[in-house]
Biopython code that builds the backbone (N, CA, C, O; Angstrom):
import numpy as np
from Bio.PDB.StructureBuilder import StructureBuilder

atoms = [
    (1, "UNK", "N", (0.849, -1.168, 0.000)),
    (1, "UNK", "CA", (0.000, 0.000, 0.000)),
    (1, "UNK", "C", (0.894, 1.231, 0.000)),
    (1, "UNK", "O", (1.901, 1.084, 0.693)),
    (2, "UNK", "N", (0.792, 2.251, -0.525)),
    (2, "UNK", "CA", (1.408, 3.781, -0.717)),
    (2, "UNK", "C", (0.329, 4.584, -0.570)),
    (2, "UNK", "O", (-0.770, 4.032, -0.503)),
    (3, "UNK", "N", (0.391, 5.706, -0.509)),
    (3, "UNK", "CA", (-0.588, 7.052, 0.268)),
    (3, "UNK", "C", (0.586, 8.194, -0.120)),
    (3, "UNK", "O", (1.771, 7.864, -0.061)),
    (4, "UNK", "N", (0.232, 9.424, -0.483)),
    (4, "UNK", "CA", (1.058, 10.535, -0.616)),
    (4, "UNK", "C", (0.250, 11.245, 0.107)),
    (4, "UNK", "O", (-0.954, 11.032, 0.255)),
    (5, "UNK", "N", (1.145, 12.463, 0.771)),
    (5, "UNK", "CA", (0.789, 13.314, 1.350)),
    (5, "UNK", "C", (0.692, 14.688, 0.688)),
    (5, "UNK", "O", (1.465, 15.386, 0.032)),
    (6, "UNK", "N", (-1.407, 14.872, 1.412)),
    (6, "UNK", "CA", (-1.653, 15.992, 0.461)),
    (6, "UNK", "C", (-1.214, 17.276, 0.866)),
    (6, "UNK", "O", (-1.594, 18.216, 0.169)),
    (7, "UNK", "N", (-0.158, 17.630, 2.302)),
    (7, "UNK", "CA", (-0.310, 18.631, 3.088)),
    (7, "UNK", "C", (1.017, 18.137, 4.095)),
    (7, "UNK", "O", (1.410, 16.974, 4.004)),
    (8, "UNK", "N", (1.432, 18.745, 4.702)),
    (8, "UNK", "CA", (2.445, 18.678, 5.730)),
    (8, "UNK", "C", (1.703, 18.406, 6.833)),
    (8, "UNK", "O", (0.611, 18.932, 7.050)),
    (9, "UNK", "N", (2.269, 17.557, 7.595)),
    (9, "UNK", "CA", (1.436, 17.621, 8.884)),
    (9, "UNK", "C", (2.309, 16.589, 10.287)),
    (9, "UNK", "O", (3.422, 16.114, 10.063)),
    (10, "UNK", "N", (1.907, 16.469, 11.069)),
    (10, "UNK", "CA", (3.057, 15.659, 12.265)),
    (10, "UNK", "C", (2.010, 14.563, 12.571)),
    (10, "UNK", "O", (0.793, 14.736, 12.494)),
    (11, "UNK", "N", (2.732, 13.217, 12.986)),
    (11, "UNK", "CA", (1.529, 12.587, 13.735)),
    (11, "UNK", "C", (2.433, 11.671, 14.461)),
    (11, "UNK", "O", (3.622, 11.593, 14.152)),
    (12, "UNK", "N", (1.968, 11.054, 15.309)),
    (12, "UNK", "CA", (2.958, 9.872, 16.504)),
    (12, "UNK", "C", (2.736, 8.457, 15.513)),
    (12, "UNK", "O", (1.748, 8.368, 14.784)),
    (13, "UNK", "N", (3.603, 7.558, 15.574)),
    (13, "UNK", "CA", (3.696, 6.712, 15.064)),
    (13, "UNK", "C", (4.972, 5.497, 15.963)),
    (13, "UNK", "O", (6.054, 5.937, 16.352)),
    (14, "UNK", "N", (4.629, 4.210, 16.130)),
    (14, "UNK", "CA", (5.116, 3.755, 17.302)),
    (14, "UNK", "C", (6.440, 4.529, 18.067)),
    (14, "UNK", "O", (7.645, 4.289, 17.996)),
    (15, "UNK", "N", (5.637, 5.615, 18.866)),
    (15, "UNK", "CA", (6.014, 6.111, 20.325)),
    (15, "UNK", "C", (6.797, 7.237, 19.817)),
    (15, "UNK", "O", (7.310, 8.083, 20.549)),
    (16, "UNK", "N", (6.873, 7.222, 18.529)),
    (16, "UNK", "CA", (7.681, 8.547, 18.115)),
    (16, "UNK", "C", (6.910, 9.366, 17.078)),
    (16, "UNK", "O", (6.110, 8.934, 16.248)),
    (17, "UNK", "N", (7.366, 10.845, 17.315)),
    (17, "UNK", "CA", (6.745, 11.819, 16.323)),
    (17, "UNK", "C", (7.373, 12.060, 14.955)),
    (17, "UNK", "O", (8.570, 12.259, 14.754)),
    (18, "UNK", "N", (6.509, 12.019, 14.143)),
    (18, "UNK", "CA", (7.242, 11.933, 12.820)),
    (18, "UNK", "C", (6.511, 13.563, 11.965)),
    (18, "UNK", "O", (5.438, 14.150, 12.100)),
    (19, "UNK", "N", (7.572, 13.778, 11.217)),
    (19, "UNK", "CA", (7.247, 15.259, 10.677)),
    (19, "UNK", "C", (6.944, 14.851, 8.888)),
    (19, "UNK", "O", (7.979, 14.573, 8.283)),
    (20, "UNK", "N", (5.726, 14.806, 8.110)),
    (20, "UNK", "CA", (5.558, 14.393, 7.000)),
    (20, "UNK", "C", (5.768, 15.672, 6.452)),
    (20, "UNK", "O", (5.521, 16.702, 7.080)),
    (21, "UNK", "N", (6.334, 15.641, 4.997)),
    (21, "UNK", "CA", (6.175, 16.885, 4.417)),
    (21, "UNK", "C", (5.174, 16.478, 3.195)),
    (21, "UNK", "O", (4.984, 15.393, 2.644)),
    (22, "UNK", "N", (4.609, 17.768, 2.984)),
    (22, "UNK", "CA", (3.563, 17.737, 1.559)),
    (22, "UNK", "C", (4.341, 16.617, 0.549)),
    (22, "UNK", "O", (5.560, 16.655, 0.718)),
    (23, "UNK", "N", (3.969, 15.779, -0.309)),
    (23, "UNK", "CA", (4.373, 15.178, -1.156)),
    (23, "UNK", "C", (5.045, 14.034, -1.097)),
    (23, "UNK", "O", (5.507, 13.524, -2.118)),
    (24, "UNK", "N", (5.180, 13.501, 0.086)),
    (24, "UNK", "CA", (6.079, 12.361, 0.990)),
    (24, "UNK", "C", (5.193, 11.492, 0.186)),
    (24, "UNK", "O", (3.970, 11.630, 0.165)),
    (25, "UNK", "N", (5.979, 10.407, -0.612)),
    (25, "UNK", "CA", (5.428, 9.021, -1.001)),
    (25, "UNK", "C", (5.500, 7.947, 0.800)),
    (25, "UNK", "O", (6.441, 8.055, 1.586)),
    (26, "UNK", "N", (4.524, 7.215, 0.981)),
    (26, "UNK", "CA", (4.601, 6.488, 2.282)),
    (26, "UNK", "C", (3.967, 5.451, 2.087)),
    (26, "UNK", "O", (2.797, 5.430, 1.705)),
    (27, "UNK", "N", (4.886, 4.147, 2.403)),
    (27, "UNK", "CA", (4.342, 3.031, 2.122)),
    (27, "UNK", "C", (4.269, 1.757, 3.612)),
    (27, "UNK", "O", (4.871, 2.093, 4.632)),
    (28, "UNK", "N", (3.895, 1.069, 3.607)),
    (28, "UNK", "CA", (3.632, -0.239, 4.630)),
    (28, "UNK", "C", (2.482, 0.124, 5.672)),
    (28, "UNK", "O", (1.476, 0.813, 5.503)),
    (29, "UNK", "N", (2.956, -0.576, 6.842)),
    (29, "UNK", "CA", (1.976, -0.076, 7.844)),
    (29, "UNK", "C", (1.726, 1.537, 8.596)),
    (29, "UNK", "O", (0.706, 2.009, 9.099)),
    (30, "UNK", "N", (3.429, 2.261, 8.389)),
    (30, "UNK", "CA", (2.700, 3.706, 8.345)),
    (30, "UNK", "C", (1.445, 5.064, 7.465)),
    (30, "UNK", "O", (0.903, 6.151, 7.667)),
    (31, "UNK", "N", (1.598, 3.819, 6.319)),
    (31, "UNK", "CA", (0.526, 4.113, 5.479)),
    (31, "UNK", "C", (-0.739, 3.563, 5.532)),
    (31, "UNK", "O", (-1.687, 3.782, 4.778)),
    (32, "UNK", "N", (-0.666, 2.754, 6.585)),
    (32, "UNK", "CA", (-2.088, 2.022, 6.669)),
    (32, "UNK", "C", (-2.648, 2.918, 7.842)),
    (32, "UNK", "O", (-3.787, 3.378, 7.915)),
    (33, "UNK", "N", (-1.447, 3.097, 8.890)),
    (33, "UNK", "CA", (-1.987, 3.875, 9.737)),
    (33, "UNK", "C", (-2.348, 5.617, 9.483)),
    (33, "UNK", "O", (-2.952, 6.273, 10.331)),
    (34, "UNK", "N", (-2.015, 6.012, 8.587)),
    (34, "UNK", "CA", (-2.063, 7.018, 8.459)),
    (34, "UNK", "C", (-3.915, 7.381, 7.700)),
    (34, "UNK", "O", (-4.712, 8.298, 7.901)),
    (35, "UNK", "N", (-3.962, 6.082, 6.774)),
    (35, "UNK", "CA", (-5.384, 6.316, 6.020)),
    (35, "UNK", "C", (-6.495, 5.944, 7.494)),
    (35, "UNK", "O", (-7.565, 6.513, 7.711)),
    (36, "UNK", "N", (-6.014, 5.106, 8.153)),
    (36, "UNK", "CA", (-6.495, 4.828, 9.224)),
    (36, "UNK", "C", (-7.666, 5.866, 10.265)),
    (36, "UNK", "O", (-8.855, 5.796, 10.577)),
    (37, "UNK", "N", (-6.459, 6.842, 10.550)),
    (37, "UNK", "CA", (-6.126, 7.719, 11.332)),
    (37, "UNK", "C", (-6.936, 9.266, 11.100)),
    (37, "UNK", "O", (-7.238, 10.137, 11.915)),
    (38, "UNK", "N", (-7.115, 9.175, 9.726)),
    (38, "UNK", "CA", (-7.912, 10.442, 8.834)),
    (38, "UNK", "C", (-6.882, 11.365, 8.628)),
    (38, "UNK", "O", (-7.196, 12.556, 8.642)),
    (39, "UNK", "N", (-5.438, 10.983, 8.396)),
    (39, "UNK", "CA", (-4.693, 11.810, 8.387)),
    (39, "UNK", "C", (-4.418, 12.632, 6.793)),
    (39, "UNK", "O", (-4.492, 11.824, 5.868)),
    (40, "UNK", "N", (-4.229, 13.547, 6.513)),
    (40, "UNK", "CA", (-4.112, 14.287, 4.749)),
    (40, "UNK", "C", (-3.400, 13.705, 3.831)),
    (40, "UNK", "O", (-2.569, 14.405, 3.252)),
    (41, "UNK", "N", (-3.500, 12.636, 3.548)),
    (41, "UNK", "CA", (-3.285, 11.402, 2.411)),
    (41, "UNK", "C", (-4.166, 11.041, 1.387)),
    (41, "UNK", "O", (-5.367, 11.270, 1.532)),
    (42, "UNK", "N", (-3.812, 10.598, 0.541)),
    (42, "UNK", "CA", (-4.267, 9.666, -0.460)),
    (42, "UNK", "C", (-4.345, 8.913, -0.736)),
    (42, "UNK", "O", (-3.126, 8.754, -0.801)),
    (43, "UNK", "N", (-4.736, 7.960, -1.083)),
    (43, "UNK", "CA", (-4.513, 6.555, -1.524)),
    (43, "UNK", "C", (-3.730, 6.232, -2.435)),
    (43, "UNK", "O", (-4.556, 6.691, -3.224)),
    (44, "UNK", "N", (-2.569, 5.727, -3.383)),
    (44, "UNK", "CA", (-1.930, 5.866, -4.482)),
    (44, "UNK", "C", (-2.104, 4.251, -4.966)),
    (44, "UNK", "O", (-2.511, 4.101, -6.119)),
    (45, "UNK", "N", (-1.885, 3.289, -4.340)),
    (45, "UNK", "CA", (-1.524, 1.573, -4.678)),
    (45, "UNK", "C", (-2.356, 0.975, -3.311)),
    (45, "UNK", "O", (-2.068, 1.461, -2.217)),
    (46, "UNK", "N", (-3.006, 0.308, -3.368)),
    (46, "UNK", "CA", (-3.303, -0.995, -2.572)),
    (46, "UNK", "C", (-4.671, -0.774, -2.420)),
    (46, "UNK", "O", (-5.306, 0.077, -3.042)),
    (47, "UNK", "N", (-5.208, -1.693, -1.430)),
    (47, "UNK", "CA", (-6.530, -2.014, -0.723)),
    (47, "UNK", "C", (-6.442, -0.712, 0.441)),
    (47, "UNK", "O", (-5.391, -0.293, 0.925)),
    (48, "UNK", "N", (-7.801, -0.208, 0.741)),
    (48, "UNK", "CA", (-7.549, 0.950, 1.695)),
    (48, "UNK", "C", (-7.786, -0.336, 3.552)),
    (48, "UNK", "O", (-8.583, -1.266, 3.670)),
    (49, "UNK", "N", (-6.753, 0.180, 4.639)),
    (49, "UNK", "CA", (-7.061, -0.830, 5.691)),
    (49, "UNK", "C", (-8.722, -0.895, 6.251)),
    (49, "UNK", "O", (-9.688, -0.137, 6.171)),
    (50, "UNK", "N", (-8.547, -1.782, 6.648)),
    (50, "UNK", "CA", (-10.670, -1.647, 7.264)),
    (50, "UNK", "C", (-10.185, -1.095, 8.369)),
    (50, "UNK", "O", (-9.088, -1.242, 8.908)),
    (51, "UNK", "N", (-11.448, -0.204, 8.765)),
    (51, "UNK", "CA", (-11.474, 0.765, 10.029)),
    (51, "UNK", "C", (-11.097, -0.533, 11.124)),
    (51, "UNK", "O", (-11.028, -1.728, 10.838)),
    (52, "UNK", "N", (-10.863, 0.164, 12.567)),
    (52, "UNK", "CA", (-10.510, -0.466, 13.675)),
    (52, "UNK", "C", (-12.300, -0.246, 14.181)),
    (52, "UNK", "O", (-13.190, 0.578, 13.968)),
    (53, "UNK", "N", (-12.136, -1.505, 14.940)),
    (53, "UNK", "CA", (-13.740, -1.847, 15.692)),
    (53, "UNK", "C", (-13.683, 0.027, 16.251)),
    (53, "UNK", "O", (-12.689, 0.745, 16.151)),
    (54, "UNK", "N", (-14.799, 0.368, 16.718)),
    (54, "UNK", "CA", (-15.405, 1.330, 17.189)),
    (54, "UNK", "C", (-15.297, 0.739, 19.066)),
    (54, "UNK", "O", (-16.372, 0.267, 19.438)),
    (55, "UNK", "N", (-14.160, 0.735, 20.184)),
    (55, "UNK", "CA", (-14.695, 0.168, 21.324)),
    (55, "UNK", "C", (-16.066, 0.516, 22.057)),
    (55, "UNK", "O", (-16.769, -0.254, 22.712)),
    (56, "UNK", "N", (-16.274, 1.871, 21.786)),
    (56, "UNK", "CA", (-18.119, 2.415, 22.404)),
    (56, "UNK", "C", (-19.371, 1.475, 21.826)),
    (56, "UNK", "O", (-20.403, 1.270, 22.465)),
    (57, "UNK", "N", (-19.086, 0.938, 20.489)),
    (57, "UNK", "CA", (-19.632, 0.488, 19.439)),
    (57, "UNK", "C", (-20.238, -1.135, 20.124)),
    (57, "UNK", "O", (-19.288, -1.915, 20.189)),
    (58, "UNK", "N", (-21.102, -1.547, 20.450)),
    (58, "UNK", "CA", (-21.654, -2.811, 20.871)),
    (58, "UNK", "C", (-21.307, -3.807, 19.983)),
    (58, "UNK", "O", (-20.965, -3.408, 18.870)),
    (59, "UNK", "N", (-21.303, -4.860, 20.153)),
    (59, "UNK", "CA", (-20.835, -5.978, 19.203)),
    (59, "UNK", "C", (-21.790, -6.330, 18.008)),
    (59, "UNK", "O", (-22.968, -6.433, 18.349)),
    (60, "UNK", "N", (-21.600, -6.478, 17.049)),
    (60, "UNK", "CA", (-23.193, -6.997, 16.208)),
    (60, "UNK", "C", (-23.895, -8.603, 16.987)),
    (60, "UNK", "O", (-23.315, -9.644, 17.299)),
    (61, "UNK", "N", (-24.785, -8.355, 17.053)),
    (61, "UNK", "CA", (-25.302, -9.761, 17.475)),
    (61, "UNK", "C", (-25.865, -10.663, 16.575)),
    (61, "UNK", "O", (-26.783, -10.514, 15.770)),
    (62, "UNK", "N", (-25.291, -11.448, 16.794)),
    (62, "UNK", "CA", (-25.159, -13.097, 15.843)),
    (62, "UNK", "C", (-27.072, -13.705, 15.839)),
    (62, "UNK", "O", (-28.047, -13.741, 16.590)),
    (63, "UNK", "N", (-26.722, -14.027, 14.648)),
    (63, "UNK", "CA", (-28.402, -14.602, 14.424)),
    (63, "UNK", "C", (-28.142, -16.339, 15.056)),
    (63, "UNK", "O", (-29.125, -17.078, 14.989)),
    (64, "UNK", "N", (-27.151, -16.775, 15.498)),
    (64, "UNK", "CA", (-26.873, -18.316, 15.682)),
    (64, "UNK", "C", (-26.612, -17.904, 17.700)),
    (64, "UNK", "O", (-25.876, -17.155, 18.341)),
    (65, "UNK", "N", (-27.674, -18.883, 18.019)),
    (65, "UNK", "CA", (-27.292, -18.895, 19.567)),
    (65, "UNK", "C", (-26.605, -20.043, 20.132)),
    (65, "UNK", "O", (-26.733, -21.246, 19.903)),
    (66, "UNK", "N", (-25.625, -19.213, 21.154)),
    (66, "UNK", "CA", (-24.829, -20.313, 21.733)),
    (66, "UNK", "C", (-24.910, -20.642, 22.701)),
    (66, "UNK", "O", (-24.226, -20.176, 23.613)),
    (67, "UNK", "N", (-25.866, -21.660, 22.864)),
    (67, "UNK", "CA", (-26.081, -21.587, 24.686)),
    (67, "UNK", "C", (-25.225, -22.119, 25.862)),
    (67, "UNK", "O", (-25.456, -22.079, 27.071)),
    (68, "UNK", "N", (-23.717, -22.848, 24.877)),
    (68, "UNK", "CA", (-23.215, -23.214, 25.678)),
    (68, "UNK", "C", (-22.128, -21.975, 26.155)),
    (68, "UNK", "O", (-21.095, -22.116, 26.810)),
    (69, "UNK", "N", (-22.627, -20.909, 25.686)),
    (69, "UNK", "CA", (-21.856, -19.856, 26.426)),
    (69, "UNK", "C", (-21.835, -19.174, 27.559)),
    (69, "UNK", "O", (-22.769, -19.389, 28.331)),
    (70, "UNK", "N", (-20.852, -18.246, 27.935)),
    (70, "UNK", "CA", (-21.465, -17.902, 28.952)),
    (70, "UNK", "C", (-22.175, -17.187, 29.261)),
    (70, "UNK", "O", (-22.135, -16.406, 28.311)),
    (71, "UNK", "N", (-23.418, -16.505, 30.448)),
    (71, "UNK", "CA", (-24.730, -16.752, 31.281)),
    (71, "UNK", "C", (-24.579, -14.868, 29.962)),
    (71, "UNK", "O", (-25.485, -14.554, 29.189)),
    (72, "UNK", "N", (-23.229, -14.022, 30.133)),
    (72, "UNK", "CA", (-23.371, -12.874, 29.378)),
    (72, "UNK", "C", (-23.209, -12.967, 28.112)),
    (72, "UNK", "O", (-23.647, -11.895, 27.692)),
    (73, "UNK", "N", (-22.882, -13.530, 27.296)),
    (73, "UNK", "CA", (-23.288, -14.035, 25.992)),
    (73, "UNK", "C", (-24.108, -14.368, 25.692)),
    (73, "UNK", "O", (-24.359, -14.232, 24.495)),
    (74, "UNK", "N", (-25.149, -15.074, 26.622)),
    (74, "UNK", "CA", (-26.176, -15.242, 26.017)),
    (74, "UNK", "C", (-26.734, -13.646, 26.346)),
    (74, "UNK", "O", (-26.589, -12.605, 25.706)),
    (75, "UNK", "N", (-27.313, -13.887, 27.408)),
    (75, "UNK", "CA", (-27.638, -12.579, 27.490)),
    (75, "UNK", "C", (-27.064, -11.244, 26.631)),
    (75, "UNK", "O", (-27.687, -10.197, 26.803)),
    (76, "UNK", "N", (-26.168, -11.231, 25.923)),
    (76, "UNK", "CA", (-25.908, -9.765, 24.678)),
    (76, "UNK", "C", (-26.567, -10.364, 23.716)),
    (76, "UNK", "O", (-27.160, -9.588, 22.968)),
    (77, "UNK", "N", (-26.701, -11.900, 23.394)),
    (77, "UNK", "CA", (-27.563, -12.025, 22.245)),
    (77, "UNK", "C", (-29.479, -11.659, 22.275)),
    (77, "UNK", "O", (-30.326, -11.133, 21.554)),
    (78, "UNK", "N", (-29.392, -12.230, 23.388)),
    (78, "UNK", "CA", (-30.607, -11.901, 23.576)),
    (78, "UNK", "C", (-31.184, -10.580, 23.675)),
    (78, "UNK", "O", (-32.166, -10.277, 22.997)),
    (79, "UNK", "N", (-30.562, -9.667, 24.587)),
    (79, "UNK", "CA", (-30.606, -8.073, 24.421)),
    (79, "UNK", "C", (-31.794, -7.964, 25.048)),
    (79, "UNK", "O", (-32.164, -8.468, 26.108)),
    (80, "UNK", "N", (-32.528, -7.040, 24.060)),
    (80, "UNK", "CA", (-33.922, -6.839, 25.308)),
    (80, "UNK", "C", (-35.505, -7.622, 24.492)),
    (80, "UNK", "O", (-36.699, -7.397, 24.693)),
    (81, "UNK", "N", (-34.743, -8.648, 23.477)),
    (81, "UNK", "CA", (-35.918, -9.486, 22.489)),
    (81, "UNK", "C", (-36.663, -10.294, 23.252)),
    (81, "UNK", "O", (-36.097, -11.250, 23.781)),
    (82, "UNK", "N", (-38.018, -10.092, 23.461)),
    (82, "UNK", "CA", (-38.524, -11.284, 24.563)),
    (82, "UNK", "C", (-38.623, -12.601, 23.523)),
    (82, "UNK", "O", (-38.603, -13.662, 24.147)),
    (83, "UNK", "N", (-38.724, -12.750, 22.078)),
    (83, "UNK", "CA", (-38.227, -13.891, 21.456)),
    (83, "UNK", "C", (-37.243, -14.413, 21.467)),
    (83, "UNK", "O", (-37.296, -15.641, 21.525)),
    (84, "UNK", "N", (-35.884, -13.754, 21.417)),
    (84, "UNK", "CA", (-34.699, -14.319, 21.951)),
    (84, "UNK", "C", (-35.056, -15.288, 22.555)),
    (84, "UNK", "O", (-35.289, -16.459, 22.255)),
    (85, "UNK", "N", (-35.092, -14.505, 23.747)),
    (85, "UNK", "CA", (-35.117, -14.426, 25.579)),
    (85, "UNK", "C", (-36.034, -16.208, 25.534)),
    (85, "UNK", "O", (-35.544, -17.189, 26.093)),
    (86, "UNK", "N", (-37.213, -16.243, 24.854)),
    (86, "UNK", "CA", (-37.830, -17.693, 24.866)),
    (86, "UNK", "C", (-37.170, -18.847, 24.185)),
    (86, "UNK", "O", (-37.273, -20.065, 24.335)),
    (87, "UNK", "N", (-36.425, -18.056, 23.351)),
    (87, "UNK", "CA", (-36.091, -19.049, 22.540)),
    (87, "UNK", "C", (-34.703, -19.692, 23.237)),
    (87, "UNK", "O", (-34.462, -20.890, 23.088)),
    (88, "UNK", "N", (-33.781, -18.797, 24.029)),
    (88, "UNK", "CA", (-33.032, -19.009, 24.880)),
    (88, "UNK", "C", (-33.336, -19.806, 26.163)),
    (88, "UNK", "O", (-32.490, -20.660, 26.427)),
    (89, "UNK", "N", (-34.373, -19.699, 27.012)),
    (89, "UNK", "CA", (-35.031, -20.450, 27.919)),
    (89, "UNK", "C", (-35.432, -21.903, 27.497)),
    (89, "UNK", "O", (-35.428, -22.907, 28.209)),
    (90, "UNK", "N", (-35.818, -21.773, 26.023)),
    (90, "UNK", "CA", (-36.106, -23.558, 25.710)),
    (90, "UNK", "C", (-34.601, -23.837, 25.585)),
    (90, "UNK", "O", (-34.407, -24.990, 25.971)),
    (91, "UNK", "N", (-33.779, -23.415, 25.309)),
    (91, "UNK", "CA", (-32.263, -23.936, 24.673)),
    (91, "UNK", "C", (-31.485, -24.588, 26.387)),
    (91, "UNK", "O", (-31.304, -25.743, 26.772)),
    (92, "UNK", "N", (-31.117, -22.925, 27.220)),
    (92, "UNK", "CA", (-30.872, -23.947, 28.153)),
    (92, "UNK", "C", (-31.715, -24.759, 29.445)),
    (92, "UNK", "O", (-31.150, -25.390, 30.338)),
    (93, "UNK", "N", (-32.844, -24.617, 29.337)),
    (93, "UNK", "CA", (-33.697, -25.833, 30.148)),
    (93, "UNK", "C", (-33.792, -27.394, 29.382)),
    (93, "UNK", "O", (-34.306, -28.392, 29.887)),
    (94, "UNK", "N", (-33.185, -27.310, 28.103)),
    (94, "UNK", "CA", (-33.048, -28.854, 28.029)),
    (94, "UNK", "C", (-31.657, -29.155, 28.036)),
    (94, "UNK", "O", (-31.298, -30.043, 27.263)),
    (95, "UNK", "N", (-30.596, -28.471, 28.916)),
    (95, "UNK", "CA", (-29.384, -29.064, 29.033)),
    (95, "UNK", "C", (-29.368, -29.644, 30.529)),
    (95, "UNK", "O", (-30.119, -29.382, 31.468)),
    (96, "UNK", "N", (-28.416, -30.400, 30.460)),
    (96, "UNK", "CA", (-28.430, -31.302, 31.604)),
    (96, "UNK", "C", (-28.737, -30.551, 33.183)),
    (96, "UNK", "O", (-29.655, -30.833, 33.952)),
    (97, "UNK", "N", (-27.745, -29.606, 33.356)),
    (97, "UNK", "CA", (-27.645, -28.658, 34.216)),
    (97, "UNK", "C", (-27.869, -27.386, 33.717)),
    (97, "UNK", "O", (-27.060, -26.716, 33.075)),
    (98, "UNK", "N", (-29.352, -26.979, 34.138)),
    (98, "UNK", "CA", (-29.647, -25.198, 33.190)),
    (98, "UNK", "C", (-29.103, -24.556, 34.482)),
    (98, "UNK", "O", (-29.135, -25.029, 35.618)),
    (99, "UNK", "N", (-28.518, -23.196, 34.005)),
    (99, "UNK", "CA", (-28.292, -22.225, 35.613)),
    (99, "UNK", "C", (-29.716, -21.750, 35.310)),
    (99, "UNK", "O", (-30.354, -21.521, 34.282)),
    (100, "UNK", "N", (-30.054, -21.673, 37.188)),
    (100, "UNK", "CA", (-31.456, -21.169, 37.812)),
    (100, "UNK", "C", (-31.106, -19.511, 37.055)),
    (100, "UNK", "O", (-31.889, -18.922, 36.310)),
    (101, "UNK", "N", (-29.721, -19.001, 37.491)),
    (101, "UNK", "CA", (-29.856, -17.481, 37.516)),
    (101, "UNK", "C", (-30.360, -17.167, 35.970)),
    (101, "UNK", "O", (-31.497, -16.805, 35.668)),
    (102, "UNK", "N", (-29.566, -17.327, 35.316)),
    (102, "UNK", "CA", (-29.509, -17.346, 33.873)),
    (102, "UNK", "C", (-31.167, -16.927, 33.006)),
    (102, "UNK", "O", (-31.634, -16.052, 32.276)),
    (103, "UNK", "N", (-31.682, -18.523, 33.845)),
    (103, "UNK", "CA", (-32.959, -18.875, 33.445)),
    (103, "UNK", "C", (-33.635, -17.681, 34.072)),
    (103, "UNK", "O", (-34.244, -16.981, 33.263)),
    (104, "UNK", "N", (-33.664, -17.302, 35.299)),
    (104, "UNK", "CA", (-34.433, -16.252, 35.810)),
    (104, "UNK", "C", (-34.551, -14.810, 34.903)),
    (104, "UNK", "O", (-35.602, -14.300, 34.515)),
    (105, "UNK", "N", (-33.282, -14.347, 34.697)),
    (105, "UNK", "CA", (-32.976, -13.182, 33.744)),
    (105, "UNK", "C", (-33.770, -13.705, 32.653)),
    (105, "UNK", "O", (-34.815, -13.063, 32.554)),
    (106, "UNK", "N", (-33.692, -14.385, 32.024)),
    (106, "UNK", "CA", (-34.166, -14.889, 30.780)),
    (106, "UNK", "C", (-35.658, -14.645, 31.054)),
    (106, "UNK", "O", (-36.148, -13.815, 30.289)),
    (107, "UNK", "N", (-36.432, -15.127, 31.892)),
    (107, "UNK", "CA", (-37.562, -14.816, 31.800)),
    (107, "UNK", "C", (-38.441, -13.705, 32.520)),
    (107, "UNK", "O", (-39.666, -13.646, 32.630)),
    (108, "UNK", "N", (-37.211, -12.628, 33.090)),
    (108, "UNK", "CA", (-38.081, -11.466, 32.945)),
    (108, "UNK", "C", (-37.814, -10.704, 31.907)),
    (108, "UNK", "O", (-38.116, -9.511, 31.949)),
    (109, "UNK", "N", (-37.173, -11.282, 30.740)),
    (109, "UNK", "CA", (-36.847, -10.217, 29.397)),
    (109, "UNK", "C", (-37.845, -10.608, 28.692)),
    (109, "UNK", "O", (-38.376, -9.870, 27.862)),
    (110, "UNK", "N", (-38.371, -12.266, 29.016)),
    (110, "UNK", "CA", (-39.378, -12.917, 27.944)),
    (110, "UNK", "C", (-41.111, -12.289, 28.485)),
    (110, "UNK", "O", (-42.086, -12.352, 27.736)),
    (111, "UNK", "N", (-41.140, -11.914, 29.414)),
    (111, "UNK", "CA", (-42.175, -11.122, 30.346)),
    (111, "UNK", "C", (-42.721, -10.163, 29.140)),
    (111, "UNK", "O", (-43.589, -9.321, 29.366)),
]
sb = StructureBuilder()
sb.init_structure("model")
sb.init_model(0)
sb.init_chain("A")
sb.init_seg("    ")
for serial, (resi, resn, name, xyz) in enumerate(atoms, 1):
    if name == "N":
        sb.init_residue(resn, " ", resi, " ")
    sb.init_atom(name, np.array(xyz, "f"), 0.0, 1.0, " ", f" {name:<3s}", serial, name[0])
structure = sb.get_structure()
C-alpha cells in the first residue's frame, strides 16, 4: 500500500513523532496507519485498511445462539428481544444442568 501526502502535517507513530512533508510518497503499515487515522493522504496503490472496531460500538449480534456460552453471551444475544429471551429459555432448560440465575434473567426479558 502507498498514500502521498496531500499537506504537511506531524503525527505519533510507534512512540515517536514523525514530521511528513507535503508530497512524501509512504508506504507499509505507516501508510495504513495514516489512512487509518484520517490523516491528509491519499490513496496511491493498494486495498484501503478496514477501520478499527469502534470500542463504544456494541458488538453486532449473531443470528446463531450459543447456549453453551457464557450466562453474558447469552444474554448480549438476547438483548432486550422477549423472542430471543424464549427461545433461549427452551435452549438452556433442556441441558443437563440449566443455571437457575440465567434462566431467571431470561424470563423477565421474555415477560
Amino acid at each position: 500500500m502507498r498514500v502521498i501526502a496531500d499537506q504537511a502535517f506531524e503525527t505519533y507513530f510507534e512512540l515517536r513523532m514523525l514530521r511528513i512533508p507535503e508530497g512524501l510518497e509512504i508506504k507499509g503499515s505507516l501508510a495504513a496507519h495514516l489512512l487509518r487515522c484520517g490523516a491528509p493522504v491519499r490513496l496511491v496503490d493498494g486495498e484501503p485498511p478496514k477501520p478499527a472496531p469502534d470500542p463504544d460500538e456494541p458488538p453486532a449480534r449473531s443470528d446463531l445462539l450459543n447456549i453453551d456460552g457464557t450466562a453474558a453471551e447469552v444474554l448480549a444475544w438476547v438483548g432486550d428481544d422477549p423472542d430471543r429471551a424464549r427461545a433461549a429459555i427452551e435452549a438452556e432448560s433442556t441441558k443437563d444442568r440449566p443455571r437457575s440465575t440465567l434462566l431467571k434473567r431470561l424470563e423477565e426479558i421474555a415477560a
